[in-house]
N, C-alpha and C positions, 0 to 999 in steps of 0.2 A: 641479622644475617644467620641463615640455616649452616651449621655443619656442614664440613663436607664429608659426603657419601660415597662407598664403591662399593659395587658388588665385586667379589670375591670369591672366583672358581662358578662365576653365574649362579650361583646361591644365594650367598645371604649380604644383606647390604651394613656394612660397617662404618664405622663414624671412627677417628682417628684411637680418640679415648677407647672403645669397644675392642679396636683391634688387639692394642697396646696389652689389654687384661687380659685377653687372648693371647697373646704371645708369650705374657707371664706364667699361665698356667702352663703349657706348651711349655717352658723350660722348666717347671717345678716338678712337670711329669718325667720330662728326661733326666732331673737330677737325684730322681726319686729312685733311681734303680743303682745309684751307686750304692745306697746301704744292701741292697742283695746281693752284690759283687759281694763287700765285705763281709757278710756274715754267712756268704756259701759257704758252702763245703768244700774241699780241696781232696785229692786225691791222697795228698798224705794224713789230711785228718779223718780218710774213712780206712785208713789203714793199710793202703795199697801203693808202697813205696817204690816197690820193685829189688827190694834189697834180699830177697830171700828166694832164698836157691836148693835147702832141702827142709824135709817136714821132719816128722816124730819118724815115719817109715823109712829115711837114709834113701839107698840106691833101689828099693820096691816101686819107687814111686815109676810111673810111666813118663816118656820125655815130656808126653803131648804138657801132662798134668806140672812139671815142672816148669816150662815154658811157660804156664799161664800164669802161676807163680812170680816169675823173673817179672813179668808185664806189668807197668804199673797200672794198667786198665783188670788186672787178672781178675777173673770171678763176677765183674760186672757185666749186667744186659750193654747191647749196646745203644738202649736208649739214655740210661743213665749216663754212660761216656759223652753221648753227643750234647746231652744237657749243661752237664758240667764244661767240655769246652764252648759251649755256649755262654756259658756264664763266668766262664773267665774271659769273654772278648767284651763283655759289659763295655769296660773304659773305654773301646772305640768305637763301639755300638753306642754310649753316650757324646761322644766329640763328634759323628758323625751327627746324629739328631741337632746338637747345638750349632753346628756350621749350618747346615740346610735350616734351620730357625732364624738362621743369622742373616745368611743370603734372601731367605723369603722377605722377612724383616724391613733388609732393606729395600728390595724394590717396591711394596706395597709404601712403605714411607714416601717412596721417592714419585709415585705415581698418587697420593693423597698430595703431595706439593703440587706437581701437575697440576690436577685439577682444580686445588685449591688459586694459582697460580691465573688460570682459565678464565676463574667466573669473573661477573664483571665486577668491580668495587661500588657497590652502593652507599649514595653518601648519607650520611646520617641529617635529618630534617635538625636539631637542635645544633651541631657543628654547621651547617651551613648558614644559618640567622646569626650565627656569631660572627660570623667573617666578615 
C-alpha cells in the first residue's frame, strides 16, 4: 500500500513523514529568532535612557536639543527606532508563527486522516491464505 499523498497549497505533493520534517524546520526557524530578541540591543544598552536633562553647556543648550536628550529614542534615525521596537515584539512575532504552525498543523493532519480514512483497504494476498 502507497502512502498517502496531498497536494498542498496545489504545489507540492507530501506524504505524512515529508510534511512532519517540514513542520519541524518551520518551528526551528520560528524558534531561531528568540536568540536575536535576546542578544539585541536595547535602548538602554545603547545609552539612551532618557534620564538626562542637561549637557556640559547648562541653560545654552536650545529646548529643541534638550528635548531630544529627555527622549529615550534621542539622537537615533528613525529607522533604527523602528527596528529596535521591532525586535523587542520578537516574542509575539514568534508565539504568533508557532499558533498558525499549529493550527496549519493540524488540519493538514486531520485531512492526511481523511484521505487516509477514504482509500479502500487492500487485503494483503499472504493474510488472506491464512484465514
Amino acid at each position: 500500500m502507497e502512502p498517502v499523498q496531498l497536494k498542498l497549497y496545489g504545489l507540492f505533493k507530501h506524504t505524512k513523514a515529508s510534511y512532519l520534517k517540514q513542520q519541524l524546520v518551520s518551528v526551528l526557524l520560528a524558534l531561531s529568532l528568540l536568540p536575536v530578541w535576546l542578544l539585541a540591543p536595547s535602548f538602554e544598552r545603547l545609552g539612551h535612557t532618557g534620564s538626562a536633562t542637561k549637557n556640559r553647556f547648562g541653560d545654552l543648550v536650545p529646548p529643541h536639543e534638550v528635548e531630544v536628550q529627555r527622549s529615550p529614542t534621542g539622537g537615533l534615525s528613525p529607522e533604527v527606532v523602528r527596528m529596535i521596537g521591532l525586535i523587542h515584539r520578537i516574542p509575539w512575532i514568534v508565539a504568533a508563527l508557532l499558533l498558525a504552525i499549529a493550527v496549519e498543523t493540524g488540519v493538514v493532519l486531520w485531512l492526511f486522516a481523511k484521505k487516509a480514512a477514504a482509500q479502500p483497504a487492500t487485503v494483503q494476498p499472504e493474510a488472506a491464505e491464512s484465514s
